[in-house]
C-alpha positions as CSV (number, residue, x, y, z in Angstrom):
1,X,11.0,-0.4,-1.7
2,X,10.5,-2.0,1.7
3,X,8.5,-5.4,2.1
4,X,6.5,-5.2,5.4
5,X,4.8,-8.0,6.5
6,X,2.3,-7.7,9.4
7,X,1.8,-11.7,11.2
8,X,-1.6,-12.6,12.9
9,X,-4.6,-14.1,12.5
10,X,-6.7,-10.8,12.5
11,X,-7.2,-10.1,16.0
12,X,-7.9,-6.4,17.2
13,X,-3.8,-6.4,18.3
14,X,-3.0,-7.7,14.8
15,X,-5.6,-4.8,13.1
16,X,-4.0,-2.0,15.5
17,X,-0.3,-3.5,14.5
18,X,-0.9,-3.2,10.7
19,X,-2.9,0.5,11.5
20,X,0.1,1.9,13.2
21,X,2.4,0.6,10.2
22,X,0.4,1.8,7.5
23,X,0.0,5.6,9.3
24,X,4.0,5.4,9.3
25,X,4.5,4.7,6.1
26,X,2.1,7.4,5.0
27,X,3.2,9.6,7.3
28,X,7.0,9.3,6.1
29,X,5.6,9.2,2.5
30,X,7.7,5.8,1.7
31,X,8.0,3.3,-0.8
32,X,6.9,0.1,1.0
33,X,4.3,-2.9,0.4
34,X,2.3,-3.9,3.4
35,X,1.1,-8.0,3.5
36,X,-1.4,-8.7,5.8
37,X,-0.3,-12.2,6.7
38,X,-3.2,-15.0,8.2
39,X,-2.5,-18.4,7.5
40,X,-0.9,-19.9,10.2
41,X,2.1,-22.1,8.2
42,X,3.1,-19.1,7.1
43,X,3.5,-17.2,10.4
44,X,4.7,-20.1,11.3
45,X,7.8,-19.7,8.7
46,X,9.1,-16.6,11.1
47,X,9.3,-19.2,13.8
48,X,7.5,-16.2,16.1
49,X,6.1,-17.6,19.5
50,X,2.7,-15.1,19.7
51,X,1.1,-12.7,17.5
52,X,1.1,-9.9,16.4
53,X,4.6,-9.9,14.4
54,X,6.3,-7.2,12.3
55,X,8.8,-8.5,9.5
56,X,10.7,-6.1,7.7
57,X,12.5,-7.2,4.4
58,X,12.3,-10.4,6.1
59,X,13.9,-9.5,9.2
60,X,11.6,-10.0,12.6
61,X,11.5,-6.6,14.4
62,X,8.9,-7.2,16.7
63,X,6.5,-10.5,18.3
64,X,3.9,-10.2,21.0
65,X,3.1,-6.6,21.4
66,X,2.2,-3.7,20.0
67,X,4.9,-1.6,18.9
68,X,4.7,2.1,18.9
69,X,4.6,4.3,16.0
70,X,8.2,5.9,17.3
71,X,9.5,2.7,17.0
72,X,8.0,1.3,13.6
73,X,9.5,4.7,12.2
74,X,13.2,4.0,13.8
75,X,12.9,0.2,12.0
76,X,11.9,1.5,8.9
77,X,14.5,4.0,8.8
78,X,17.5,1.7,9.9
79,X,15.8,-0.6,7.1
80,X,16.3,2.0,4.6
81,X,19.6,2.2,5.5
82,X,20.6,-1.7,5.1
83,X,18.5,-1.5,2.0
């Protein structure tokens, strides 16, 4: 099962970042967890410069942006993979 973490304080880039993952993972019909995280020494832990971030079994995939669901899909896949 894959451990997604979405990183941000809840901000409308933050909401759209944990949307797009959760449509993925639906979508792809896959075994995973998604943690909203909020508190900021715990984003903080990730050492990630801005928000939003996507952690994916503890691995930083993306920081600052909003990925697309293309590649959310790829990083879950190549997560699978490693898994």
């Amino acid at each position: 099962m894959l451990t997604i973490k979405v990183l941000g304080s809840g901000c409308a880039n933050c909401k759209r970042v944990e949307q797009i993952v959760r449509k993925v993972v639906e979508d792809q019909a896959l075994q995973a967890e998604v943690i909203k995280v909020t508190e900021y020494p715990e984003i903080m832990k990730y050492k990630i410069m801005s928000t939003p971030g996507l952690v994916i079994n503890e691995k930083v995939v993306a920081t600052g942006r909003i990925p697309t669901p293309a590649e959310v899909t790829t990083w879950l896949a190549n997560a699978l993979e490693t898994a």
